[in-house]
FIDREN-868564 format. One line per field, with one value per residue (C-alpha): residue number from 1; residue in one letter; x negated, z negated, y. Coordinates in Angstrom, 1 decimal. Layout:
N
pos	NUM; ... $
code	A; ... $
u	X; ... $
w	Z; ... $
v	Y; ... $
END
This chain:
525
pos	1; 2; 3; 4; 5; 6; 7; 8; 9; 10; 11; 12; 13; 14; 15; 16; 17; 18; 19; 20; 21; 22; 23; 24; 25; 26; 27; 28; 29; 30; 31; 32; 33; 34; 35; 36; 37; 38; 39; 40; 41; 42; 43; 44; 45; 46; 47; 48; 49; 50; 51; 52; 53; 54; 55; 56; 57; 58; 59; 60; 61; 62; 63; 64; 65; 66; 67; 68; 69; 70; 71; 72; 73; 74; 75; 76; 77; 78; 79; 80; 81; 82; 83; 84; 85; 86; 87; 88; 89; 90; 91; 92; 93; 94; 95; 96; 97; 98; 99; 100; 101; 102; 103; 104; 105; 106; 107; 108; 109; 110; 111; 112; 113; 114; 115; 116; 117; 118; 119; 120; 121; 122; 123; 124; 125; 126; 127; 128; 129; 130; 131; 132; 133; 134; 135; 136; 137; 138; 139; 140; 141; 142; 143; 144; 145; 146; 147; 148; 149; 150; 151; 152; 153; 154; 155; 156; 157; 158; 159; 160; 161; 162; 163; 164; 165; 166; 167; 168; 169; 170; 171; 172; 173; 174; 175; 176; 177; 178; 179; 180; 181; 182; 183; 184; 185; 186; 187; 188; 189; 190; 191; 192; 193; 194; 195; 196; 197; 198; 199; 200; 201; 202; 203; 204; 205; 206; 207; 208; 209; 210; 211; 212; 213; 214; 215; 216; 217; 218; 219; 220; 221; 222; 223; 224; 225; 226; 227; 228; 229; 230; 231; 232; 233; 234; 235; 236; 237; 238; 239; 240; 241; 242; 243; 244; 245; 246; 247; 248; 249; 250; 251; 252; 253; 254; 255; 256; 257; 258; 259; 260; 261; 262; 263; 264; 265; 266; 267; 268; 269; 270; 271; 272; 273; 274; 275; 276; 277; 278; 279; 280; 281; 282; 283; 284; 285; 286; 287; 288; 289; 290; 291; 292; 293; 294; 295; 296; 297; 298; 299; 300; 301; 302; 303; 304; 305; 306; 307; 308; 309; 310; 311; 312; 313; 314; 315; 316; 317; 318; 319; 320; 321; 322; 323; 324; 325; 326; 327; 328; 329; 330; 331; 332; 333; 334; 335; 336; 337; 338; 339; 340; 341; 342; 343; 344; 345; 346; 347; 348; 349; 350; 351; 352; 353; 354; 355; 356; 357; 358; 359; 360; 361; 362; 363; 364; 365; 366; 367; 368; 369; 370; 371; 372; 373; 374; 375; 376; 377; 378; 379; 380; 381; 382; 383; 384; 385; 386; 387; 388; 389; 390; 391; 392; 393; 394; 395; 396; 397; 398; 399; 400; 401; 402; 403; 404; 405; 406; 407; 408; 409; 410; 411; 412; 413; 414; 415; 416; 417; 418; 419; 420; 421; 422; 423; 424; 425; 426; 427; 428; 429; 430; 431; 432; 433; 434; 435; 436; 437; 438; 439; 440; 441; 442; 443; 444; 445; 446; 447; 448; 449; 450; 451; 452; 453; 454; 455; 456; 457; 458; 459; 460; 461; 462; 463; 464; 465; 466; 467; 468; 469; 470; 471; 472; 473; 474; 475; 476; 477; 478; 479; 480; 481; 482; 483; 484; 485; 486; 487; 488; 489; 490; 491; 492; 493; 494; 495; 496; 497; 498; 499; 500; 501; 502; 503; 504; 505; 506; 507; 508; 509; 510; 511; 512; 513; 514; 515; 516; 517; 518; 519; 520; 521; 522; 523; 524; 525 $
code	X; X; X; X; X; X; X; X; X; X; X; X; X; X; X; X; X; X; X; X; X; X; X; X; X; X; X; X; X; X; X; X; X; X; X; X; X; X; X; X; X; X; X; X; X; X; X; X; X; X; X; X; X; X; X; X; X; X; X; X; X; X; X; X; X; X; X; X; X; X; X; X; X; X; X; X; X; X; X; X; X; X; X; X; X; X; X; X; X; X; X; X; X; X; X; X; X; X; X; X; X; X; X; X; X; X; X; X; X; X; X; X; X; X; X; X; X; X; X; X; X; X; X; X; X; X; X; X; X; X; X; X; X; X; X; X; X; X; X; X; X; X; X; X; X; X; X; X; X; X; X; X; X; X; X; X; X; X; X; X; X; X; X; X; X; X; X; X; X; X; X; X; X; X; X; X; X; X; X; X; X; X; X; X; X; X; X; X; X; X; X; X; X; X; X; X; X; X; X; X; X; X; X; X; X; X; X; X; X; X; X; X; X; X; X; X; X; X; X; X; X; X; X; X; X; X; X; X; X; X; X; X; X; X; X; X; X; X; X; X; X; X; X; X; X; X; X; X; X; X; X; X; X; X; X; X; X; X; X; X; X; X; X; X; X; X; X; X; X; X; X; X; X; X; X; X; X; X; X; X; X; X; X; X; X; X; X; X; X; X; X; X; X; X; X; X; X; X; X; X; X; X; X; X; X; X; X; X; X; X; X; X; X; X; X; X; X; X; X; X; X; X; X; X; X; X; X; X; X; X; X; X; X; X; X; X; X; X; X; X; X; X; X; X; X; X; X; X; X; X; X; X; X; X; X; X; X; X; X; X; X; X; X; X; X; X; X; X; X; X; X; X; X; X; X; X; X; X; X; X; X; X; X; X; X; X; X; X; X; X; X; X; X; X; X; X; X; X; X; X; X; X; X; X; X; X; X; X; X; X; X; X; X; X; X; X; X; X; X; X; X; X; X; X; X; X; X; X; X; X; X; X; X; X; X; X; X; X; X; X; X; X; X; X; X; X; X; X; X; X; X; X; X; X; X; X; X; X; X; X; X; X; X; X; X; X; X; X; X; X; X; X; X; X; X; X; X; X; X; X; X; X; X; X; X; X; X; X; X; X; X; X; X; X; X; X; X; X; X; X; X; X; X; X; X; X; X; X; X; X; X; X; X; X; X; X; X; X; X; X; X; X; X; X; X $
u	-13.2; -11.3; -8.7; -7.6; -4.8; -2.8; -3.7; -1.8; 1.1; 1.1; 1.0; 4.0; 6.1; 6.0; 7.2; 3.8; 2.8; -0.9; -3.9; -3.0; -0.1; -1.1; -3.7; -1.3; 1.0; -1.4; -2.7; 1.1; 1.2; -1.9; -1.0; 2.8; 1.3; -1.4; 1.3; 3.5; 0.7; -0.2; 3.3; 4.3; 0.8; 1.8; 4.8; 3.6; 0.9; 3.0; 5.7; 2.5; 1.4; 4.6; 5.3; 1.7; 2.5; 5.5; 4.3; 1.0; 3.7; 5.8; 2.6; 1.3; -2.0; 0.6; 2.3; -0.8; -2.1; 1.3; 0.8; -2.7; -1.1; 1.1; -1.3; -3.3; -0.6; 0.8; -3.1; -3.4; 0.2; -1.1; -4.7; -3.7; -0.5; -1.9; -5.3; -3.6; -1.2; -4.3; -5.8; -3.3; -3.0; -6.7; -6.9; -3.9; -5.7; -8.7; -6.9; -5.7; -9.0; -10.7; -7.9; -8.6; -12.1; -10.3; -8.4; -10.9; -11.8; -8.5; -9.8; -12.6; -10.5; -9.7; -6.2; -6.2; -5.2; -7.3; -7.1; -5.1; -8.7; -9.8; -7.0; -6.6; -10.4; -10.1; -7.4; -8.7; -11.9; -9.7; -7.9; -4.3; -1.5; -0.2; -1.6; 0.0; -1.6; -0.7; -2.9; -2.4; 1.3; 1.8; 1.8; -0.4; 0.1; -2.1; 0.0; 0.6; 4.2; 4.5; 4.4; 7.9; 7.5; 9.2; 11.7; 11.0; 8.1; 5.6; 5.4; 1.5; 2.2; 4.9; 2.7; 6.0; 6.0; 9.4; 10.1; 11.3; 8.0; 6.2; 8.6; 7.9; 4.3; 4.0; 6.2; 4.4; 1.5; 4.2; 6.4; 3.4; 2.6; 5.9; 6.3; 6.3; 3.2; 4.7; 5.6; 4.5; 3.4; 4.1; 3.0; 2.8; 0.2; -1.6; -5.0; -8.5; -11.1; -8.8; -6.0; -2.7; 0.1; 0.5; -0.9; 0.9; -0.1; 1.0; -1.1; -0.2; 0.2; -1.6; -4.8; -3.5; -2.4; -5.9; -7.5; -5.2; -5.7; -9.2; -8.6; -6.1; -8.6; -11.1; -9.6; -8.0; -11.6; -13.3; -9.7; -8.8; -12.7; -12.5; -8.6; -9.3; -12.4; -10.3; -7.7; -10.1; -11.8; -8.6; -7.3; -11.1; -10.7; -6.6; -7.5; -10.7; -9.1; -5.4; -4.5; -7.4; -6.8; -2.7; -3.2; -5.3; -2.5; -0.6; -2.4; -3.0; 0.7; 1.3; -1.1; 0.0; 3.9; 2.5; 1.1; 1.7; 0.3; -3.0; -5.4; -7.5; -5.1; -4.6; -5.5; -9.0; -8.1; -11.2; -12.1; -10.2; -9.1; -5.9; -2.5; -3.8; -6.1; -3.2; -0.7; -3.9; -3.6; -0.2; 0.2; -2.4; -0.7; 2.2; 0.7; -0.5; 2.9; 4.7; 2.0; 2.9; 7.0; 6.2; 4.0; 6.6; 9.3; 7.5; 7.2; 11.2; 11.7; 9.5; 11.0; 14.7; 13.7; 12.1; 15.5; 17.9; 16.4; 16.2; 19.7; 21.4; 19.7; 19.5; 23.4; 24.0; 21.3; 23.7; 26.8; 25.6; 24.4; 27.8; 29.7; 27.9; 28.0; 32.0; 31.8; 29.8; 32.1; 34.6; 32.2; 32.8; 29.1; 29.1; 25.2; 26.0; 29.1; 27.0; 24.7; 26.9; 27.7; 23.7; 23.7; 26.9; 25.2; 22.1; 24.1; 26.1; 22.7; 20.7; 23.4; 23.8; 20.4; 20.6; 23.4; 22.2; 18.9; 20.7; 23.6; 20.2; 18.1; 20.3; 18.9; 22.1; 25.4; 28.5; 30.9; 32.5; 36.3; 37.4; 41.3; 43.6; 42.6; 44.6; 41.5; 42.6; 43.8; 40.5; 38.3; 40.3; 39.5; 35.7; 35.8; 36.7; 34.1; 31.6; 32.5; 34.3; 37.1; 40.3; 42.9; 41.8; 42.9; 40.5; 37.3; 34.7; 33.0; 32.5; 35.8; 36.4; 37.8; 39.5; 40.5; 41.9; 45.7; 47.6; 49.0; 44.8; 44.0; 41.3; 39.8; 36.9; 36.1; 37.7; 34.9; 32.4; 33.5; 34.2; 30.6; 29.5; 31.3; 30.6; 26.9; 27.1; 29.4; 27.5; 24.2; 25.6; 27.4; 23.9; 22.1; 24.9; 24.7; 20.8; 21.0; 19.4; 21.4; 24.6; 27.4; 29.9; 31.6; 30.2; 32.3; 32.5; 34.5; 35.5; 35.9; 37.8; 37.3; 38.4; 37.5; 38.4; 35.1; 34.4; 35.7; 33.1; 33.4; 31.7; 30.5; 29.5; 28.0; 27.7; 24.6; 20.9; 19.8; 17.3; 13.6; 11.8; 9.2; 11.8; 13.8; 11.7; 11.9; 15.6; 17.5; 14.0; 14.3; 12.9; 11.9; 14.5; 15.4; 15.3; 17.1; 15.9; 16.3; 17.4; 17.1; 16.4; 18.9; 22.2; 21.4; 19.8; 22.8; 24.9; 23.4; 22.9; 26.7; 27.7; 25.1; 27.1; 30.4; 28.6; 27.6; 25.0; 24.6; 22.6; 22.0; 23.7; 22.3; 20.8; 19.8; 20.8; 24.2; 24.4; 23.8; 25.9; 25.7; 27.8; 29.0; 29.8; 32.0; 32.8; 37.0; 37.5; 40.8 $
w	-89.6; -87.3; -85.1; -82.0; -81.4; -84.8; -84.8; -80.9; -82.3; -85.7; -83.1; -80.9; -83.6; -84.9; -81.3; -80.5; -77.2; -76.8; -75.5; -71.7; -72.2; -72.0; -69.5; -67.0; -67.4; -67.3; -64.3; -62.4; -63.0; -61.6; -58.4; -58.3; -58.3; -56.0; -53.5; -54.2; -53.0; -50.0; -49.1; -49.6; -47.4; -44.9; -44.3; -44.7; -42.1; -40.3; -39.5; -39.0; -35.7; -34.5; -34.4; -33.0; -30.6; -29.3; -29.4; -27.4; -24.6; -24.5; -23.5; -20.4; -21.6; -22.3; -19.4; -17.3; -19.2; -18.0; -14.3; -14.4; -16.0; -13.3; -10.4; -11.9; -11.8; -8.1; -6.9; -8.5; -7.0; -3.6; -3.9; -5.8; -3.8; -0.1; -1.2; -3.1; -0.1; 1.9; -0.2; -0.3; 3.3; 3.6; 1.5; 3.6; 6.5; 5.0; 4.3; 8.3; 9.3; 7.6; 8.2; 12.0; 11.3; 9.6; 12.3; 14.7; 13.7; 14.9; 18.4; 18.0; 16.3; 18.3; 19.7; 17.8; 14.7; 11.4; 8.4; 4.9; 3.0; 5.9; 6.1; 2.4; 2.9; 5.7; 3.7; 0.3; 2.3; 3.6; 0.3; 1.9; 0.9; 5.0; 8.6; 11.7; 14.9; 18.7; 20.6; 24.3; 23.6; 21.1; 17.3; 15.1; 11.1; 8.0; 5.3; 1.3; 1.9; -2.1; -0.6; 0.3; 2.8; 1.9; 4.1; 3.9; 6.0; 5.7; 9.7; 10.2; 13.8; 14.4; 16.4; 15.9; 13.1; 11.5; 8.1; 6.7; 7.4; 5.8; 2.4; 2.1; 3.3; 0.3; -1.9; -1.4; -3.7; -6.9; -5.6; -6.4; -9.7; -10.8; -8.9; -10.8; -11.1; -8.7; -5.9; -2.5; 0.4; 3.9; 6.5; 10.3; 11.9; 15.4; 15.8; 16.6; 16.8; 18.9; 21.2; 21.0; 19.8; 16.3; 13.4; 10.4; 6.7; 3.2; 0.3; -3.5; -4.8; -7.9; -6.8; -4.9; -7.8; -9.8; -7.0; -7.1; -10.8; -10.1; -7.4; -9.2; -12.2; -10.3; -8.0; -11.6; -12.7; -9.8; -9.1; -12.2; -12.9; -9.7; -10.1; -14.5; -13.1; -10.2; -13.1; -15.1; -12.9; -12.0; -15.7; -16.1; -12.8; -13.5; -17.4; -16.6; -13.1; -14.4; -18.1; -19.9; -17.9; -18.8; -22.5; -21.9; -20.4; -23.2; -26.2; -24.4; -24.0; -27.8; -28.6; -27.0; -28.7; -31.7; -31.0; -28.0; -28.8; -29.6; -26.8; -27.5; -26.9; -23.3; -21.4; -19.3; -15.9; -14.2; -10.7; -9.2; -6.2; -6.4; -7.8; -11.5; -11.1; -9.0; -12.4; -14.8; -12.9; -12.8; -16.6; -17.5; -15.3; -16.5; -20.6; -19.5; -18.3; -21.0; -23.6; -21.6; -21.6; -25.6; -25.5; -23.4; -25.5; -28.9; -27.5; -26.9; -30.3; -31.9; -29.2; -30.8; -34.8; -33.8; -31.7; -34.5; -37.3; -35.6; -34.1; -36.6; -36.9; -33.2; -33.0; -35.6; -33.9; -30.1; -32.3; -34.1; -30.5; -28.4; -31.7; -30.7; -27.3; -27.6; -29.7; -26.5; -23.9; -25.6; -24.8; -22.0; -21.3; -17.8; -18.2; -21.2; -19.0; -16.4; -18.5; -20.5; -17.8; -17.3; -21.2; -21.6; -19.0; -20.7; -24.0; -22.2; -20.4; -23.9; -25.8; -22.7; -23.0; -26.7; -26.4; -23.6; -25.2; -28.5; -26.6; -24.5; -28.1; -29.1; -29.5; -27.6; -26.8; -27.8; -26.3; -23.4; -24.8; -21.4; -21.0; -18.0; -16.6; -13.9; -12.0; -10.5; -13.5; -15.4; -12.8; -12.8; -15.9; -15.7; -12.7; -14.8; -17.9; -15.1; -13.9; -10.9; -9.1; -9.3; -5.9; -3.2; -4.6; -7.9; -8.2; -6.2; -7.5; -6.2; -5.0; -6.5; -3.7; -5.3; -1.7; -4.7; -4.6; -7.1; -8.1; -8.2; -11.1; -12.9; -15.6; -17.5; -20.9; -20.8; -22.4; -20.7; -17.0; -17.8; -19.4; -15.8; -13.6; -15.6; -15.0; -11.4; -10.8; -12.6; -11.2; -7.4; -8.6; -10.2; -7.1; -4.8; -6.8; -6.6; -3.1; -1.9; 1.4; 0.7; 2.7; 2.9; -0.2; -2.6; -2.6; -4.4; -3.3; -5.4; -3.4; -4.7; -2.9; -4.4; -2.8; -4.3; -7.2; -7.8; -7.5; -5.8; -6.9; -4.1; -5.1; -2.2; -1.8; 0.6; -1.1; -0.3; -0.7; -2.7; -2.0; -0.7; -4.0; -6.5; -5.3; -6.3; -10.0; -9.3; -12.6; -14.9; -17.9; -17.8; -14.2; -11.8; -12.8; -10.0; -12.1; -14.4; -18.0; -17.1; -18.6; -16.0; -18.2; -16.0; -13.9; -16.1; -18.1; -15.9; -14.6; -18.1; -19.0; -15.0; -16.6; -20.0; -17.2; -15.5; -12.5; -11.4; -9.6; -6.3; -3.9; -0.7; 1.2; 1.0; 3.3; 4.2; 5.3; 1.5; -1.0; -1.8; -4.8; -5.5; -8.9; -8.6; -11.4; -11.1; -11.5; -15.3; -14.2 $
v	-98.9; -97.1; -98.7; -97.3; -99.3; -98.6; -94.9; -94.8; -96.7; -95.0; -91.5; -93.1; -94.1; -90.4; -89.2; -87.5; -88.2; -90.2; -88.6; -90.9; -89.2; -85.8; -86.2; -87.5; -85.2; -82.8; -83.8; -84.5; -80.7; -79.9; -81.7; -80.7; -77.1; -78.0; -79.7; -76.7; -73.9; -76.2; -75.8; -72.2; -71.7; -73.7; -72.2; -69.3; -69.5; -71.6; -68.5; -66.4; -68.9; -68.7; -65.4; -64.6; -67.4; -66.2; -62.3; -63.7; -65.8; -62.4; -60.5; -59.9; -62.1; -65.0; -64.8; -64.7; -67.9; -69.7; -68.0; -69.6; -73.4; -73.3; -73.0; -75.5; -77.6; -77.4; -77.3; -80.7; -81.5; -80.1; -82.2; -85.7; -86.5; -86.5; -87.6; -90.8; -91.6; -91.8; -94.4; -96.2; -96.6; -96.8; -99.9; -101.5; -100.8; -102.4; -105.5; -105.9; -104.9; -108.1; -110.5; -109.6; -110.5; -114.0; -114.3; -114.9; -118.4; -118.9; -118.4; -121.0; -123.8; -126.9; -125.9; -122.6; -125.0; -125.0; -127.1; -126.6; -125.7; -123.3; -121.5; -121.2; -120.1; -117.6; -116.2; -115.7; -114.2; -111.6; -111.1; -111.7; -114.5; -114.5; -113.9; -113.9; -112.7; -112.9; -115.0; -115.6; -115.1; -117.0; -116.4; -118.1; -118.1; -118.8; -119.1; -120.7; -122.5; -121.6; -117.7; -116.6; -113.3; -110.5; -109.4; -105.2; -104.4; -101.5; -100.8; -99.1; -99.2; -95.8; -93.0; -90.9; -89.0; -87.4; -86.0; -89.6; -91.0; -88.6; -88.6; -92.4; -92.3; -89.9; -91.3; -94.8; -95.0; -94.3; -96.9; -99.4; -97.6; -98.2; -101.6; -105.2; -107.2; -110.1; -107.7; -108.9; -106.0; -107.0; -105.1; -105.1; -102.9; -102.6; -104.5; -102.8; -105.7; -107.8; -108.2; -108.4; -106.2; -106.9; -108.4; -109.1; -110.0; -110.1; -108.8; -108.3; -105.4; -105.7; -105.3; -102.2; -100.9; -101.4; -99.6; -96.8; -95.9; -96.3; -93.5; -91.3; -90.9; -90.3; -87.8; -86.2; -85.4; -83.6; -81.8; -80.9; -79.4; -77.7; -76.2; -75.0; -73.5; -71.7; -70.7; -69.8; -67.4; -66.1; -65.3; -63.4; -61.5; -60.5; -59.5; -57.9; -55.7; -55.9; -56.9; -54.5; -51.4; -52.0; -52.1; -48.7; -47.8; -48.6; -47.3; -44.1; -43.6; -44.8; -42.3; -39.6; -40.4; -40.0; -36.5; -34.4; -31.7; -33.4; -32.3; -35.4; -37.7; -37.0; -40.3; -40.2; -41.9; -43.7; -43.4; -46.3; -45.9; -48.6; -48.6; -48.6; -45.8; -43.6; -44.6; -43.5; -40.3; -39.9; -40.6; -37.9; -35.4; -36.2; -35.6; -32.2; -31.4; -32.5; -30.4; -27.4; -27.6; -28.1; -25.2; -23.3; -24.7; -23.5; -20.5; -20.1; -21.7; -18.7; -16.1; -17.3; -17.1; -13.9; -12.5; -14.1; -12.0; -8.9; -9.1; -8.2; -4.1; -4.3; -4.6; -2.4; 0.2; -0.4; 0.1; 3.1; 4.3; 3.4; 5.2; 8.1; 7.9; 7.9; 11.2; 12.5; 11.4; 14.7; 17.4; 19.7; 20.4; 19.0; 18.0; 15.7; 14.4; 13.9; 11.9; 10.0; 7.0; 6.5; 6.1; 3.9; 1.6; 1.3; 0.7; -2.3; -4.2; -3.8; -5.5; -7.8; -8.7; -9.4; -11.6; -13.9; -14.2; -15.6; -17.6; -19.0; -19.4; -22.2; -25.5; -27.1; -26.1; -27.4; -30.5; -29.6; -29.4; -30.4; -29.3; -28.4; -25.1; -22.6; -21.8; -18.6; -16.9; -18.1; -16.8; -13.3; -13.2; -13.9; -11.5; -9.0; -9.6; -9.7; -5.6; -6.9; -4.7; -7.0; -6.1; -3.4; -0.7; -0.9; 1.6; 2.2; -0.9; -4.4; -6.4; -9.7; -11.6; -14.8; -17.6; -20.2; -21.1; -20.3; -24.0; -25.1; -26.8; -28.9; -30.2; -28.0; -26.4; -23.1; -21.0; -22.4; -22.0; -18.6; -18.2; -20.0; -17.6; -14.6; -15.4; -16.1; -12.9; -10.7; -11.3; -11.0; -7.7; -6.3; -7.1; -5.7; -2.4; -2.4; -2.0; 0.8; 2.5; 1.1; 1.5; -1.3; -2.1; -5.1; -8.2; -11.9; -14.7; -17.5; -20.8; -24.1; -27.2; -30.3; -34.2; -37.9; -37.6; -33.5; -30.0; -27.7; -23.7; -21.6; -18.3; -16.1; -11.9; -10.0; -8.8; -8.5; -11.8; -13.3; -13.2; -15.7; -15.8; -16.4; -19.0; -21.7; -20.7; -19.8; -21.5; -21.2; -18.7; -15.7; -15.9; -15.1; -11.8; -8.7; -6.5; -3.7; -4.6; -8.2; -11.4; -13.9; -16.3; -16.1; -18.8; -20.6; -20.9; -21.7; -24.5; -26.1; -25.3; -27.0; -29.9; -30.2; -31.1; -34.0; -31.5; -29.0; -25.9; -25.2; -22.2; -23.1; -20.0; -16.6; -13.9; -10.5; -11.8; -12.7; -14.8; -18.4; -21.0; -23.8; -25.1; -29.0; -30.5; -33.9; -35.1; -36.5; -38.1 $
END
């Protein structure tokens, strides 16, 4: 027969755990893994409500839910605190009213006196613990002698109103929520069914307060029905009219970082005539723009490659060419002579041209390495590069006019302030030269002001002027150009190398008096 009991033991004693054993343990691991996933998901759903929490309060959704709590909140504040002070002088009013009514068995008594069981019965019919009331001069009282009256009184009577009355006649109905049980009202008010000039009783303030919840509740439900479903027509109205066309908004523009160029992604305004729909607009005239500097700026990118790899024969074509033209320049035919400066000056603006369209193909320029500059011996200097005559008694050519003291100093990037001024000299000397019917000589001045923030470099003509057309496009690349075989990328640079300083340059003036700009660079020191 097989006994279960020895065969456990026998199992024991050889240190092998029993078949209970085993299934507890089995089971404890079942339930520490159990307890161990319920964790790790609770956590880990745990982090995910918070973080969608606080992502939803951040958004404009959230926000708007909070808006909405809040005017929920002062509505009910704005509704439940005059409505309950109003009760609770209602129901004081009440209990005068009927303790006149008592009071008038007073009048009837045998010499206005009444006995100890009628008065305790007139007084528990008007549900007050003391009367007093004026009759014929004289004051009459219905009282308990085990009721002490309390020495504060609740005066009903004042016809003036000020601001302290109306703090406590609002503040009164919470001073009896939050009053003890035993607390004795006594209160003094003006009669209406009869005579006299006062009436004054003594009521407890429990039953007040009963009557009070009663009222708060139900005033709670009908308010607080009537203010969620004000909220809540809000919140539709503000997400339908303000929150949904935002997030439009806001994809659109997402989607249009992504790709720029993408045609498709160009956000479809609606037809509304408010703020929103004047934004909508804005934004998708704003996208076009953009798509077309990128266009534009592709374009420039591909005109630069293009220019880069061809410089290098194109220099070496000018060299070849200028080589040449020196070997000319020793031949005494007068027609080649006479020829040779036409050529040397096509030479120069061709390899002009090739420079400023690499120096204006880079992506960016360089740093400003700002240092101390002489300003009068830098702008000889760009006078020069820029084919100006230098004193009165140079060539026939343009006069550089320099009104700049000698000791004027300031505080630029060498290089490119003689890049700037090259520019702006040579373009008023080109357009001076241009000038058909001539007959007073060309001239640039170079003017240096300097004030408590910038120094202000004012570079006038005597020149034609500019037209009227091209002044709008003035500093764009590529479109200002009235000379033959020009660039359009003088002014252009100049202003992005003035930029590069903190500053910017501006036409002050032009006519047929001449033409004025002004280069602003701001003090460093």
């Amino acid at each position: 027969m097989f006994d279960q009991g020895k065969s456990d033991a026998k199992l024991v004693e050889r240190g092998k755990p029993s078949p209970l054993t085993r299934r507890e343990g089995f089971y404890a691991q079942r339930l520490t893994r159990a307890l161990s996933l319920v964790a790790s998901l609770s956590l880990k759903y745990g982090l995910q409500g918070a973080d969608m929490a606080r992502r939803f309060v951040l958004s404009l959704s959230g926000q708007l839910v909070i808006f909405t709590a809040v005017f929920v909140i002062v509505v009910e504040a704005v509704i439940v605190i005059p409505s309950l002070a109003s009760d609770h002088e209602r129901w004081l009013l009440d209990r005068v009213r009927q303790a006149e009514i008592a009071s008038q068995s007073i009048d009837v008594a045998q010499n206005n006196a009444v006995s100890k069981e009628v008065s305790n019965q007139l007084r528990k019919s008007a549900g007050v613990l003391y009367l007093a009331v004026e009759i014929n001069g004289e004051t009459y009282r219905l009282y308990d002698s085990k009721v002490a009256v309390p020495d504060e009184i609740l005066d009903l009577r004042q016809s003036h109103k000020d601001v302290f009355h109306d703090i406590a006649y609002l503040w009164a109905p919470w001073k009896t929520f939050t009053s003890r049980p035993d607390r004795l009202i006594h209160i003094v008010a003006q009669p209406k069914v009869r005579g006299g000039q006062e009436i004054e009783i003594v009521v407890k303030a429990e039953p007040l307060k009963t009557y009070l919840k009663s009222s708060l509740a139900s005033m709670l439900r009908v308010s607080l029905s009537i203010s969620f479903l004000a909220g809540f027509l809000i919140f539709v109205g503000l997400s339908v009219f303000i929150v949904r066309p935002v997030r439009q908004l806001t994809k659109g523009i997402v989607r249009f970082k992504a790709n720029p160029e993408d045609a498709s992604a160009t956000y479809r305004p609606s037809d509304r005539p408010d703020e929103i729909g004047q934004i909508e607009r804005e934004i998708a005239s704003m996208q076009e723009e953009v798509r077309q500097s990128l266009r534009s700026r592709a374009r420039l990118a591909a005109l630069g490659q293009a220019v880069s790899k061809i410089n290098h024969d194109l220099r070496n074509m000018l060299t070849a060419a200028q080589m040449a033209s020196d070997r000319l320049a020793n031949s005494a035919d007068p027609t080649v002579a006479k020829a040779l400066p036409r050529l040397e000056r096509a030479l120069d603006r061709a390899l002009s041209l090739a420079t400023n369209v690499l120096t204006y193909g880079k992506s960016d320029e360089q740093t400003p390495q700002i240092q101390i500059v002489r300003l009068r011996d830098l702008s000889e200097a760009a006078a020069e590069d820029a084919g100006l005559s230098i004193g009165p008694h140079g060539p026939e050519t343009v006069r550089y006019s320099c009104k700049i003291a000698k000791g004027f100093f300031l505080e630029a990037d060498p290089e490119q302030l003689h890049r700037l001024l090259v520019n702006l000299m040579r373009n008023a000397r080109q357009a001076i030269e241009l000038q058909p019917n001539r007959k007073a000589r060309g001239r640039v001045t170079l003017t240096a002001i300097k004030t408590t923030e910038d120094v202000f470099l004012i570079v006038s003509d005597n020149g034609p002027g500019i037209p009227e057309k091209l002044r709008e496009k003035l500093f764009q690349p590529f479109t200002s150009s009235t000379t033959p075989g020009g660039s359009g990328l003088g002014l252009a640079i100049a202003r992005e190398l003035a930029q590069l300083h903190g500053g910017d340059v501006r036409l002050v003036s032009s006519g047929a008096e001449g033409t004025t700009f002004e280069v602003r660079l701001p003090l460093k020191g």
